[in-house]
C-alpha positions in Angstrom: 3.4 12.3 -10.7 0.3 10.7 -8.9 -0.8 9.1 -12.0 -1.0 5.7 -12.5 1.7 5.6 -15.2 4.9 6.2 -13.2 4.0 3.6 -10.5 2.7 1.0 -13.7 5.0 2.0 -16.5 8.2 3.6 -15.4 10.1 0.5 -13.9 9.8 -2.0 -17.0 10.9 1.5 -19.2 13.6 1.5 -17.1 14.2 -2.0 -17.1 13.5 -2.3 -21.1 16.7 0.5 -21.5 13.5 2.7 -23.4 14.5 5.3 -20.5 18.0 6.2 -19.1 17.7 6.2 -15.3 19.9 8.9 -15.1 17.5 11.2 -16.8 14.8 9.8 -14.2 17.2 11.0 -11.4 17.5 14.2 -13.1 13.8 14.9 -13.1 13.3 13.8 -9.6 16.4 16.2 -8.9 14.4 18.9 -9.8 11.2 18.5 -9.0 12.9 18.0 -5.2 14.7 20.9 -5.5 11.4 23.1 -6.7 10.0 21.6 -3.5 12.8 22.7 -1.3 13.1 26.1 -2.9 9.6 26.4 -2.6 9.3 25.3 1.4 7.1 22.5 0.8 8.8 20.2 3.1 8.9 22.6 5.9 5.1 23.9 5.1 3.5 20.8 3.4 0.2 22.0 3.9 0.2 25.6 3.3 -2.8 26.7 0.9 -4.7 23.8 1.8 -8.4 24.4 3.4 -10.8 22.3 5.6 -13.6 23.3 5.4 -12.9 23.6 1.5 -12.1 20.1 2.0 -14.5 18.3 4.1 -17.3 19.6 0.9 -15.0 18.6 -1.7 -13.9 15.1 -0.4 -17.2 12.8 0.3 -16.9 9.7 2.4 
């Protein structure tokens, strides 16, 4: 959900009555609990690599 279209488009949806925010709070109800059940909160970087990153990401 790091695209631009949730942060742009999502509200005015909302807003418009085009999306129920109910079924927004479900899908951020799952996706939370996939994170939870999945330890990301506790681990948020596991997987990641530095030196992986440091060649990937350029200044």
């Amino acid at each position: 959900m790091k695209t631009g279209y949730y942060t742009n488009e999502l509200e005015a949806l909302v807003v418009d009555g085009a999306i129920d925010l109910a079924l927004v709070n479900d899908a951020m109800w799952c996706i939370l609990k996939l994170k939870n059940d999945l330890e990301l909160f506790e681990e948020s970087y596991r997987g990641t690599n530095v030196d992986q990153e440091q060649t990937t990401f350029i200044d």
